[in-house]
Each structure stands twice: as C-alpha cells, then as structure tokens.
C-alpha positions as CSV (number, residue, x, y, z in Angstrom):
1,X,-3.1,4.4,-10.2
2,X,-3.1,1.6,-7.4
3,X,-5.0,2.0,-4.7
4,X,-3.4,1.9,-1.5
5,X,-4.1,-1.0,1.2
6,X,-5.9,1.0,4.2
7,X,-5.1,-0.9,8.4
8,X,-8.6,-2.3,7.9
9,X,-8.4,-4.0,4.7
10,X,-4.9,-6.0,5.6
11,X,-5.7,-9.4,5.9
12,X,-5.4,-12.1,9.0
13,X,-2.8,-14.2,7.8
14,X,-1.7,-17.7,10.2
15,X,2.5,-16.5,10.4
16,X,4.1,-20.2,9.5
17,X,7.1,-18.0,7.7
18,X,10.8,-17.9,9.3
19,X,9.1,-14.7,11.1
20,X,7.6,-12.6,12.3
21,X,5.5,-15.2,14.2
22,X,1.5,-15.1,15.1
23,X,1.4,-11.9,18.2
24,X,-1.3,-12.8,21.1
25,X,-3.9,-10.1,21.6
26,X,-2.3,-9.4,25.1
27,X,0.7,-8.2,23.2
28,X,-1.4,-6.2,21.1
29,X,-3.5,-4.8,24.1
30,X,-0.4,-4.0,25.7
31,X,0.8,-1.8,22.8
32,X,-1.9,0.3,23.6
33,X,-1.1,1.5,26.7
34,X,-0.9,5.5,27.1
35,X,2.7,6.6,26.3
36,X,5.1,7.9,29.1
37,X,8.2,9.6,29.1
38,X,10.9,6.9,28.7
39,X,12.6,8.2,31.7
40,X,9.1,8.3,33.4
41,X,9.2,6.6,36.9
42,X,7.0,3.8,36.1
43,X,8.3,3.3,32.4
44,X,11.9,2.6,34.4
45,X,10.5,0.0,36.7
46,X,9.0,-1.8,33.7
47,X,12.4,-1.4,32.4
48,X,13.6,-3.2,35.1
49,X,10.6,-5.9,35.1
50,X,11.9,-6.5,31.5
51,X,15.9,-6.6,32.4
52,X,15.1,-9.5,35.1
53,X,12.6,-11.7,33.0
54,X,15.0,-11.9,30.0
55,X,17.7,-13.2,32.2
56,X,15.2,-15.7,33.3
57,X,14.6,-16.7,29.2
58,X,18.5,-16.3,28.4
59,X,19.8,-18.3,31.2
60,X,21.8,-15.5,33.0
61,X,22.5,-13.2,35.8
62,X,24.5,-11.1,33.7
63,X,24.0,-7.5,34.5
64,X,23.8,-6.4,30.9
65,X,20.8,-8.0,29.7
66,X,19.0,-5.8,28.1
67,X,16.8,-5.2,24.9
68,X,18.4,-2.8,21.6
69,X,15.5,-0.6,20.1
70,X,16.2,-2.3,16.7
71,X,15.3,-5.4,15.5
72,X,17.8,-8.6,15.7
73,X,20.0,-7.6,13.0
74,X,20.6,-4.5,15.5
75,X,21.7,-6.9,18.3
76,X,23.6,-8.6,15.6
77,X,25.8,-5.6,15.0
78,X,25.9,-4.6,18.4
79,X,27.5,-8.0,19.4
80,X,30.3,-7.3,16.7
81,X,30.6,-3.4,16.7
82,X,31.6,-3.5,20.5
83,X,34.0,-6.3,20.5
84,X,35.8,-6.1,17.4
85,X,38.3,-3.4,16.5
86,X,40.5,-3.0,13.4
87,X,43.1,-5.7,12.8
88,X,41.2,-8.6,15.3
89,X,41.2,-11.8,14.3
90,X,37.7,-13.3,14.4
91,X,36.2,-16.5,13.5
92,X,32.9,-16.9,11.9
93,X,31.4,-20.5,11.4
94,X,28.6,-20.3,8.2
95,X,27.0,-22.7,7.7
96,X,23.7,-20.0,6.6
97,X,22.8,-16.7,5.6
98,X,23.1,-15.5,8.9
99,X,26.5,-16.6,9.7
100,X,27.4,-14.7,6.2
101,X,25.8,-11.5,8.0
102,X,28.1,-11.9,10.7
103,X,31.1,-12.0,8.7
104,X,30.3,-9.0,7.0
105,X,29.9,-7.4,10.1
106,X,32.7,-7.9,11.3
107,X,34.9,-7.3,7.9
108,X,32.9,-3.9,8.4
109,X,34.5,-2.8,11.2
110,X,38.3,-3.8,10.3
111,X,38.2,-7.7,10.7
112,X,40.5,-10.1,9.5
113,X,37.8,-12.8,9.2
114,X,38.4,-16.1,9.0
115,X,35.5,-18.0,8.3
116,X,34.6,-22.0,8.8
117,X,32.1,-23.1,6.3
118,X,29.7,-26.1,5.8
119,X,27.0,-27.6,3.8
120,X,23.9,-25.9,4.4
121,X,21.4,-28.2,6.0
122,X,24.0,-29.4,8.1
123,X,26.2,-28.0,11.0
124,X,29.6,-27.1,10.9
125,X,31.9,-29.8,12.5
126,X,32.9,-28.1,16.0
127,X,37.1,-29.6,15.5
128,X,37.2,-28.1,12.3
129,X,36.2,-24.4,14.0
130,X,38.6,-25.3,16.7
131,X,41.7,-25.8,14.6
132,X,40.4,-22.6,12.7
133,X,40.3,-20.9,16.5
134,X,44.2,-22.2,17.3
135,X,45.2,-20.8,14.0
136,X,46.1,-18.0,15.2
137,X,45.5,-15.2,18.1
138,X,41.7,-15.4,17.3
139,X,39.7,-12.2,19.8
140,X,36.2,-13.5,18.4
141,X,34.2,-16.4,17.6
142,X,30.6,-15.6,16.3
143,X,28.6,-18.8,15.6
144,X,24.5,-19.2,15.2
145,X,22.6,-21.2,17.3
146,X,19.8,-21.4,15.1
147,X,20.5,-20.8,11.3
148,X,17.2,-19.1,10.1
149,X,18.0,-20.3,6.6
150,X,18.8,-23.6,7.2
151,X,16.7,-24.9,9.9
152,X,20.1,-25.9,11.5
153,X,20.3,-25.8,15.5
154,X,24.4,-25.9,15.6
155,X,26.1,-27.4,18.7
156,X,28.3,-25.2,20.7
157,X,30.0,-26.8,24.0
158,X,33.2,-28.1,21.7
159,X,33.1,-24.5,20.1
160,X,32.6,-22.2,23.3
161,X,35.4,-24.6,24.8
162,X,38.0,-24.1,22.0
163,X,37.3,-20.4,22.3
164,X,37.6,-20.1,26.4
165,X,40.8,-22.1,25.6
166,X,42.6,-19.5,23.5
167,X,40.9,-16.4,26.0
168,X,38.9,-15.2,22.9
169,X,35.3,-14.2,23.1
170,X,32.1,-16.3,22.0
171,X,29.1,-14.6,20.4
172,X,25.9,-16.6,19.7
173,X,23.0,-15.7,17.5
174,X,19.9,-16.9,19.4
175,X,17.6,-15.3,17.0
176,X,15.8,-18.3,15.9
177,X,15.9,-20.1,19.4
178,X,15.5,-17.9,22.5
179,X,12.0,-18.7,23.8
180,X,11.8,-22.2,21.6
181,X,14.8,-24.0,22.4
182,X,16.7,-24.5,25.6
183,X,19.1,-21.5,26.1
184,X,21.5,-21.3,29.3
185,X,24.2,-18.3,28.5
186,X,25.6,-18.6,31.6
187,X,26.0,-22.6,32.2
188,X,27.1,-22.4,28.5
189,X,30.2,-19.9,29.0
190,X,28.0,-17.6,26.7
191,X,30.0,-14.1,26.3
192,X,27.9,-12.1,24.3
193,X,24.5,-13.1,23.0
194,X,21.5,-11.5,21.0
195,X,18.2,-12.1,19.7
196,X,15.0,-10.9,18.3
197,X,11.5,-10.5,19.6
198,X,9.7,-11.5,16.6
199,X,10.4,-15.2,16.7
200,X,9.7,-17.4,19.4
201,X,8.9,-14.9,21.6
202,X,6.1,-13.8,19.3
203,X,6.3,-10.1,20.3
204,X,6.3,-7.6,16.9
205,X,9.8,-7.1,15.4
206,X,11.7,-4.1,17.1
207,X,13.9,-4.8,19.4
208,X,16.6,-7.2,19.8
209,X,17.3,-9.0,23.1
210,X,21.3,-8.8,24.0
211,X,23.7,-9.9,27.2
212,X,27.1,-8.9,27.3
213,X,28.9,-10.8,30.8
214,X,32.1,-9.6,32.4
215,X,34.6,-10.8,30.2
216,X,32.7,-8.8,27.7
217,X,32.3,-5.7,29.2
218,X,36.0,-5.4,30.0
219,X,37.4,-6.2,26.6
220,X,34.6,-3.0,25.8
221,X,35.9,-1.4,28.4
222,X,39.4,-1.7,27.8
223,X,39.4,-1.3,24.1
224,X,42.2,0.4,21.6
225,X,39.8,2.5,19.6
226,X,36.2,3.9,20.1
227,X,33.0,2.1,19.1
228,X,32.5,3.0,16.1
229,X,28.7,3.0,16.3
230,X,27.7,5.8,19.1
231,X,24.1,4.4,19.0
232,X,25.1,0.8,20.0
233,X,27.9,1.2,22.0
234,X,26.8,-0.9,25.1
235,X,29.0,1.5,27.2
236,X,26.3,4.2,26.6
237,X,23.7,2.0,26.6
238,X,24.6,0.8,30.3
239,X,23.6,4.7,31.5
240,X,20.5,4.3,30.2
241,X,19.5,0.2,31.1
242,X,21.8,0.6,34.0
243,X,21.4,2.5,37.7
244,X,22.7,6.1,36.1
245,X,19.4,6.2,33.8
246,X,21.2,8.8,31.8
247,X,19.4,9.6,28.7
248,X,20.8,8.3,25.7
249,X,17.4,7.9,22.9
250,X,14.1,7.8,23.2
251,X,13.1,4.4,23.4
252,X,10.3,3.4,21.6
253,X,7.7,3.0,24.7
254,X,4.8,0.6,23.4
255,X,7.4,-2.2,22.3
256,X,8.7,-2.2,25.4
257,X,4.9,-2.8,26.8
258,X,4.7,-5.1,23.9
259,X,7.8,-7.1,25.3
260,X,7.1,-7.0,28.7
261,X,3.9,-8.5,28.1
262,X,5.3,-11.2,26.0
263,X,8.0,-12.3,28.5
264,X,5.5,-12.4,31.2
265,X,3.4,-15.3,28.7
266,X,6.4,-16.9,28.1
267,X,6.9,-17.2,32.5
268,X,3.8,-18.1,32.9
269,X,3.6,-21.2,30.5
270,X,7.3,-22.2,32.1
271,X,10.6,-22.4,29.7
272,X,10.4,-26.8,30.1
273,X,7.1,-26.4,29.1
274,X,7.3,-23.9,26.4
275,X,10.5,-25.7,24.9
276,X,8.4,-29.0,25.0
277,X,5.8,-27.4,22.9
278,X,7.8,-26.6,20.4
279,X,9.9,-30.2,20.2
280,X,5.9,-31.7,20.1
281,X,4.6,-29.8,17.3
282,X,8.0,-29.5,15.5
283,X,7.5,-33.5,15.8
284,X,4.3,-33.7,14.8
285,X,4.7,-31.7,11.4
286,X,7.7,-33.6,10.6
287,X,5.9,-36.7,10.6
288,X,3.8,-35.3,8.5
289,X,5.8,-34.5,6.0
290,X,7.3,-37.3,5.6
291,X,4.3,-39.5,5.2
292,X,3.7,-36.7,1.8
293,X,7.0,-37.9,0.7
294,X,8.7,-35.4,1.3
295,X,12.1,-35.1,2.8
296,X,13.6,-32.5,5.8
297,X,16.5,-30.3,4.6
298,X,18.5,-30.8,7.6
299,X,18.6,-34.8,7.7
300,X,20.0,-35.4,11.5
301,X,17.1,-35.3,13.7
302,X,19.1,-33.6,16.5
303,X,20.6,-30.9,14.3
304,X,17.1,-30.0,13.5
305,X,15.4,-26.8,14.8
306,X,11.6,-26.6,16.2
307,X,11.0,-23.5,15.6
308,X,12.1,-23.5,12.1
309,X,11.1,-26.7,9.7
310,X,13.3,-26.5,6.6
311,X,11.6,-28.9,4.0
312,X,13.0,-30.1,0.1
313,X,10.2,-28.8,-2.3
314,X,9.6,-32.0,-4.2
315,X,11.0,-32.6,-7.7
316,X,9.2,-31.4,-10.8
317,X,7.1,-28.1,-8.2
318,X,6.6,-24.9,-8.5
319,X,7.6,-23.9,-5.0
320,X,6.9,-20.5,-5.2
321,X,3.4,-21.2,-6.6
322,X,2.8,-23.8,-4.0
323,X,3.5,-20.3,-1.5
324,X,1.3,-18.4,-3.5
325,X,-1.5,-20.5,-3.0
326,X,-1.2,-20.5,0.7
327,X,-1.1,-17.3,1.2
328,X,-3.8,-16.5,-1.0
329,X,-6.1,-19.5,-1.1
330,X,-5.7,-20.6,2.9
331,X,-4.3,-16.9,4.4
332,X,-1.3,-19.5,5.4
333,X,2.0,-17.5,5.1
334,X,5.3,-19.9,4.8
335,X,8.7,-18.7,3.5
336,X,10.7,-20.2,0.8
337,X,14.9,-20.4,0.5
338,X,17.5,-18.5,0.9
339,X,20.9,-18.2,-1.1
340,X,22.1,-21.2,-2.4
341,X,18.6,-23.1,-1.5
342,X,16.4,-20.6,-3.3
343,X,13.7,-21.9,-4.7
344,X,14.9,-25.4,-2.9
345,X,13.7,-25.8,0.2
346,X,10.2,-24.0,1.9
347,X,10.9,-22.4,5.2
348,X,7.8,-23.8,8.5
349,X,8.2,-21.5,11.4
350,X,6.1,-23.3,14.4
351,X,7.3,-20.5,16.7
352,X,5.8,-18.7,20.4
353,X,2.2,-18.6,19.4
354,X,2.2,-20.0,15.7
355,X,3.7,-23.4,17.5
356,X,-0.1,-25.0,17.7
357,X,-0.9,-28.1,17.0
358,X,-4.0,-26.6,14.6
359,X,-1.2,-25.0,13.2
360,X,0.6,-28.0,12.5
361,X,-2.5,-29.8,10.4
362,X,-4.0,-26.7,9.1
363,X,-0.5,-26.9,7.1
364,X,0.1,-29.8,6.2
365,X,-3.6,-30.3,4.9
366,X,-3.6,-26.9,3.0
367,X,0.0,-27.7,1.5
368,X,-1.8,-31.5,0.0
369,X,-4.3,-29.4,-1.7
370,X,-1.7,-26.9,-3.6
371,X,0.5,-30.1,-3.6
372,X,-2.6,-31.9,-5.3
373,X,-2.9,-28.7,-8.0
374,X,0.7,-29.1,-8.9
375,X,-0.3,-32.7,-9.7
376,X,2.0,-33.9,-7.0
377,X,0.0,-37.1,-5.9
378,X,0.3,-37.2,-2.5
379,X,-1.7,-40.2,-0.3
380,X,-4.8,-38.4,0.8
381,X,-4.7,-37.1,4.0
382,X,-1.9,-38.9,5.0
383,X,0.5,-36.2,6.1
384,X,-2.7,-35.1,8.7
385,X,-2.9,-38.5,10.3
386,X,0.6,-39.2,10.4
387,X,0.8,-35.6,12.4
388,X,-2.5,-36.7,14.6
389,X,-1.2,-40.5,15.0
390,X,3.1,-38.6,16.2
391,X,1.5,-35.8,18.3
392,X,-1.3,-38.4,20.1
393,X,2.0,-40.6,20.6
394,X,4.5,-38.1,21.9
C-alpha cells in the first residue's frame, strides 16, 4: 500500500498552469481568521466590503455583484440556469473548451443552442455571431472573454451590439481575465458576467465572482418557469447578498476572508497598474519564446491573452515529458492542451501573483534545459535575454 501525502510533505510548486495561480501569504493569513456565524454582524459588513470592491474590479454599479460559494464553473451555470428557460433560443460562440461548457449548459436546461464556431487559437469573427444572433428570436448570447484553452481574448463591442439590437441578453465569461485584463461591464453593455477567484485574482478556487444588471434581473424576475437550480437562483441569492440578509446556505466564511483580502491587494496596486503588469510580463515571455523558436498558438498579437500564454510544443517533443520535468526537476507547474490541441500546445499562466518577472525567466530558462534533454537545440540562453532585453524595453 501507498503511503498517503501528509499537509507538510506537499511540495512548493511556482503555479505557471491555466490555474489556480501563486496565493500571497496575506491571503493565506486571512484564511485563518476565527470563524463567525455567516449571518454574524461583522461577517455581513465584510460581505458588503466584498460586494463594493468587486464592482470596482468588474467595472459596475450593478447591485447584484456578488460572489457564488462555488468555483467559476458555478458562476458559469448560474449565468445560464437563471436566464434560460425551455425552448430559448441562445447563441453560443466556441471558439474553446469553455465556450463548449456553455453550450452544454444551456442545452441542459431546454436550450435550442445555436452555436458559432472557430478555429481554436483564433477568435470568432464578431459578423458571423451577429447574423447567427438575427437568425432568429435569439434571448441569450454567451461568449468568453478569455478562452482558458486557447489563450484567445475574444472581442465583444460588435457582439454585445448585435445582441442589445435584437433585446436579447449578453453573458461573458471573465474567468481568465477579471483582475488581468481591462474589464468594464457596465461601459460594455455587460448583462450578466462571472468569474473565478483562482486566476488573476490569485485567491484559492471557491467561489465565483458574478453581476447580474437590470435587464437581467427582470427577465429572472419575470420568467415562464422556475429556476431550476434552487441553490443558484440569484432571486434567493439576493436575500442573502442583498438588504433582507435572509438565510439561504452557509457560506463558507474563510474564502470570503480569503477574497476580501485579495480584492483589497488587487486596490491597492490600482487596476491600470495591475493590467499593465500583466501586458509587461505577458510581453516579456513572448519574446522569449520566440527567440527559442518557438511559435504562439494564438498568432494575432491583440487576440492574445496575458494572463494565459498558449505556446506550439515544437515538432519532434515530448510535451508531456517536457511538463514532467518541470514540475519535478524545477517545482515549475505549467499546463498542457485541451481538446483538439492536446498534447499541441503548453498552457503559461502569468496571472495575479504568478505574473512576475522572475516568473517569466525562471520559465523560460528551466523550459531550455528540458528543451535541451529532448535534444531540442535551442540558442543558449537566448529565450532569457530576449525576455530581459523586451521587459528592460517596454
């Protein structure tokens, strides 16, 4: 028999992967906090602390902005589950796995799904989701900002615009963005959005920031049937995030220290600044791997996400080997592909606290040496000084 890993003998690893991300010991020390009832005075008024700095990080005054105990995929299905009964049209643009989740979600719960496909690495051309929108008497449009899979930040003002135009709702999947990439829900025309806490804003997974705005909440409101989840119907949720503070579950208390902590880091660096630090280092690596050779998956620079560096494994490597030897040799955790671009691509998170520049050369030198064992020659040290020559530049 196996031995089982005991809390002290897991090791330190540096989170490069498509999450979670590296947690600062604030977060952690926050966690730690002595539990209170979570309808305890004090636990509400960090409830409310929490509301108001996520509507700073999501760009909105909307009143329901509020965080799902559950990780993103339970702000993914609370998006769909409360806007879409049986029979509702809804489009779905894929261009990822995570636009393949939505779709399912929404066939779940009586869809007729139309989706919009396209290449993975690139986005999905907005007029072709339009037409697909004035096809018919579309409710929905679900559409990811930033494709986990893919690396692929998708545009949206021709989308949201083609949806506003036929009164159908817009949901966006921020997951991969919120905290690393400009996000204004509101200047946007954003109806309902969600997200995770494990990415960008390098809290533990848990719970999934979401914001519903008025046009949201009356199409809830006003619909034919009942939700069919009772735990994430945002109607019930409202008496618990909202003034009633009726009980509803018991939410788990120390994420919520953990993510109240985090949004105050991410304040008090600034979003400009925060979002820059991303764009720098997500610059820096590029530029790096490019001078190994290698070539990004998604090939327009401005469809490219910084958080999430999608790279072609070179020709003739073992890519999963190549991961291997991170991980175990370095302590270096990256993620490899998804779907169709399994064992195709490798998957560089630089997000919240994992977007360093150490970060950035620790990687890139640590992938030339398993690079170097796959007997991929590579110009020593070249990838390191094309990072240190872009990130001295920019």
């Amino acid at each position: 028999m196996s031995k089982s890993t005991s809390g002290s003998q897991i090791p330190e690893r540096v989170l490069l992967g498509p999450g979670p991300s590296t947690v600062d010991q604030r977060v952690l020390r926050a966690m730690s906090r002595p539990l209170v009832g979570h309808l305890d005075p004090e636990f509400l008024q960090l409830m409310d602390a929490t509301q108001e700095m996520l509507r700073q990080v999501m760009g909105t005054d909307n009143r329901m902005t509020f965080a799902i105990s559950g990780t993103g995929s339970a702000g993914m299905e609370a998006s769909i589950v409360n806007l879409v009964e049986p029979g509702d049209r809804v489009v779905v643009v894929v261009c990822g796995v995570f636009g393949v989740r939505l779709a399912e979600q929404a066939r779940r719960n009586g869809a007729e799904v139309v989706t919009v496909e396209g290449e993975w690495g690139t986005p999905v051309e907005p007029t072709v989701v339009a037409d697909a929108i004035a096809a018919g008497d579309t409710k929905v449009v679900a559409v990811v900002h930033a494709e986990t899979s893919t690396g692929v930040l998708q545009p949206l003002d021709e989308i949201i615009a083609a949806t506003h135009a036929q009164d159908a709702l817009v949901v966006v999947d921020a997951v991969t963005s919120l905290g690393g990439h400009p996000v204004h829900l509101d200047d946007w025309g954003v109806d309902v959005c969600y997200s995770g806490t494990q990415k960008c804003l390098s809290c533990p997974p848990g719970l999934a920031p979401v914001s519903f705005n008025d046009r949201a909440l009356e199409r809830v409101k006003n619909r034919r049937t009942p939700v069919r989840s009772w735990y994430l119907d945002v109607g019930l949720l409202d008496g618990y995030w909202g003034q009633d503070r009726a009980y509803h579950h018991t939410a788990p208390i120390s994420m919520a220290y953990a993510l109240h902590e985090a949004l105050s880091m991410v304040c008090e660096e600034g979003l400009e600044a925060r979002h820059e630090r991303h764009r720098r280092h997500h610059l820096g690596l590029v530029a790096g791997l490019e001078a190994m050779g290698m070539r990004m998956q998604v090939e327009n620079p401005e469809h490219r996400l910084w958080s999430l560096n999608a790279v072609r494994v070179p020709e003739g490597v073992d890519e999963a080997a190549v991961r291997g030897e991170l991980l175990m040799r370095f302590g270096i955790e990256i993620g490899g592909g998804l779907g169709p671009l399994a064992g195709q691509i490798w998957r560089i998170g630089l997000m919240g606290a994992s977007s360093t520049e150490n970060n950035v050369l620790l990687v890139l030198a640590a992938l030339e040496a398993a690079l170097h064992r796959q007997g991929c020659a590579t110009s020593p040290g070249a990838g390191v000084a094309a990072a240190i020559a872009a990130l001295a530049t920019d």
